[in-house]
N, C-alpha and C positions, 0 to 999 in steps of 0.2 A: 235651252230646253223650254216648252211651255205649258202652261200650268195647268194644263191635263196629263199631259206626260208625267208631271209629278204626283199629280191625283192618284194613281193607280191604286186600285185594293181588288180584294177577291169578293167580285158579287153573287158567289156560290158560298156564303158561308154558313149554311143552317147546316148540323147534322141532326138528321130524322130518323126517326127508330120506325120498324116494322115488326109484327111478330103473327104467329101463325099457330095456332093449336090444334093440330091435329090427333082426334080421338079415335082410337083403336080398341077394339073388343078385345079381350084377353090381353094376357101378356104377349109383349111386342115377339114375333118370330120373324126372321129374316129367311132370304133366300143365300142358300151356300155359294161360296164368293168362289171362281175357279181360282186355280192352285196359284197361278200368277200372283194374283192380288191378294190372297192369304200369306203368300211369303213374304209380298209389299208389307205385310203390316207389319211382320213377324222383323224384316228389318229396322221399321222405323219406330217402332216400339223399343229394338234394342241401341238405338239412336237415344230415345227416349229418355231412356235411364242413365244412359252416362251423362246426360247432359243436368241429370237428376228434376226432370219436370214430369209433367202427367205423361200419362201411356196415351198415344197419338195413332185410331184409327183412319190411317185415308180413305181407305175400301171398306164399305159396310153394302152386303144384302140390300135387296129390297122389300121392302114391310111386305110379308104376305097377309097380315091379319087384313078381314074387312071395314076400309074406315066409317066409321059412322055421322061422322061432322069434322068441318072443317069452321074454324072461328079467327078472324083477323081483326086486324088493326094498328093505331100505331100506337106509337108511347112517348113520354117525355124523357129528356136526360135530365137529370138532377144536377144543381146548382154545387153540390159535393161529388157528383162525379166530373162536372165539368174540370172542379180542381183538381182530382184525382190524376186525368187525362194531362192538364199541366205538370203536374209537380212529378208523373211519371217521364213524359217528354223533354224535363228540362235536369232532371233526376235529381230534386225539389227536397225529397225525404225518398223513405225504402217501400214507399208502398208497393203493397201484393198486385199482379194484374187480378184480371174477370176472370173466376172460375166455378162460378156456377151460376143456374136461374133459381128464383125461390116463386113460392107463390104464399100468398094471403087471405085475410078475411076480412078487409076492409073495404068495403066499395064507395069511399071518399075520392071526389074526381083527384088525380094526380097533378101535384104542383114540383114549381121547382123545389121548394122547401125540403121533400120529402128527404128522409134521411131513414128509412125503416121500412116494413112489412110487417102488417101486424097478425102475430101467430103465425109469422112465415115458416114455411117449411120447406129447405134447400137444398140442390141434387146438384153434383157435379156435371160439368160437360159432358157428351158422351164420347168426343173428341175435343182435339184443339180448333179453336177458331179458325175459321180461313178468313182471307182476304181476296180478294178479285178487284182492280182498281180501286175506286174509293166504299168498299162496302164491305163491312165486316160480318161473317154469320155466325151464329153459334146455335148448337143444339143440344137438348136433354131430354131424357127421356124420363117419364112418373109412370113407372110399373103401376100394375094391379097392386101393388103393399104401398106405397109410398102416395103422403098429401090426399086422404081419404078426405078430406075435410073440403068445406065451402072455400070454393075459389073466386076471388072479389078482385086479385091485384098478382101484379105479377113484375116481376123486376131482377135485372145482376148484380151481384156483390163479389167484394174478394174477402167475403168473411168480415169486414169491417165497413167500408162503403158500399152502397147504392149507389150505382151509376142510373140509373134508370127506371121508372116506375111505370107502370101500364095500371090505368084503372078509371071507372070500373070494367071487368072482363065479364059479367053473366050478373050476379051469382049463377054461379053453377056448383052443385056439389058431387066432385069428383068420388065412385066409388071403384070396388075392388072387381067390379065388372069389364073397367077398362085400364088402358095403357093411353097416356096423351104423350104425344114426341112437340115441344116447343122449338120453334124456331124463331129468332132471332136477329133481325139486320139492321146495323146502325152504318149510314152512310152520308158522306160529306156531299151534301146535294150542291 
């Protein structure tokens, strides 16, 4: 054998976060989903619960509100979520997966250190995660009531870790004039 053969590693090893906020006038309304794909959920929702995890939309509407802005960028993973991702993979300890996005008020650029959100305020997924090859998404929606507050950062947790931090995002300060739907792609580039 020679000693490139035994070289071998993966030179695709960054994973890079992407995330997308789309702001919407009013509360979010959807377009009615035909009967097919309202039953689709209506099954995998009752999948759902035997299996005792969140309730799992595949079929959602399409946003009928007018959007107003569209804001992107990328983000970092954090040095404690890095671990999270280990210790889940190798099933290290019982940690929770990612189930939600939060958002902040600190517009300090995002390091790996970060382990927080400061004044976060955090909304479940509006589904489960997908995956498509190496790219994971996720989405939540901040109604008109929810995270009124100056938006600086923005990042996942499962309630006890930060995998991820995004910031600065604006400031911007979200009010009860709009709905913003987050999206979210962390992908093994």
């Amino acid at each position: 054998m020679t000693k490139e053969a035994m070289e071998l590693h993966d030179a695709n090893n960054e994973l890079l976060g992407h995330w997308t906020l789309d702001v919407y006038e009013g509360d979010i309304r959807r377009e009615r989903l035909p009967f097919r794909q309202r039953a689709w959920n209506l099954v995998a929702d009752a999948r759902w619960k035997l299996l005792r995890r969140p309730s799992s939309h595949y079929h959602r509407g399409r946003v009928l509100n007018p959007l107003v802005e569209t804001i992107t960028g990328t983000n970092l993973v954090t040095t404690v979520g890095k671990q999270l991702i280990l210790d889940r993979l190798f099933g290290l300890s019982a940690v929770g997966a990612m189930t939600r996005t939060g958002v902040g008020t600190s517009n300090t650029a995002a390091a790996v250190g970060n382990t927080s959100l400061t004044g976060g305020v955090f909304v479940a997924y509006d589904s489960t995660p997908t995956r498509s090859s190496l790219t994971v998404t996720t989405v939540t929606t901040f109604g008109t009531g929810t995270a009124n507050i100056v938006w600086a950062e923005l990042g996942m947790d499962n309630g006890t870790t930060l995998l991820n931090r995004i910031a600065p995002i604006g400031p911007f300060t979200k009010t009860s004039a709009v709905s913003i739907i987050v999206t979210v792609t962390l992908t093994q580039a």
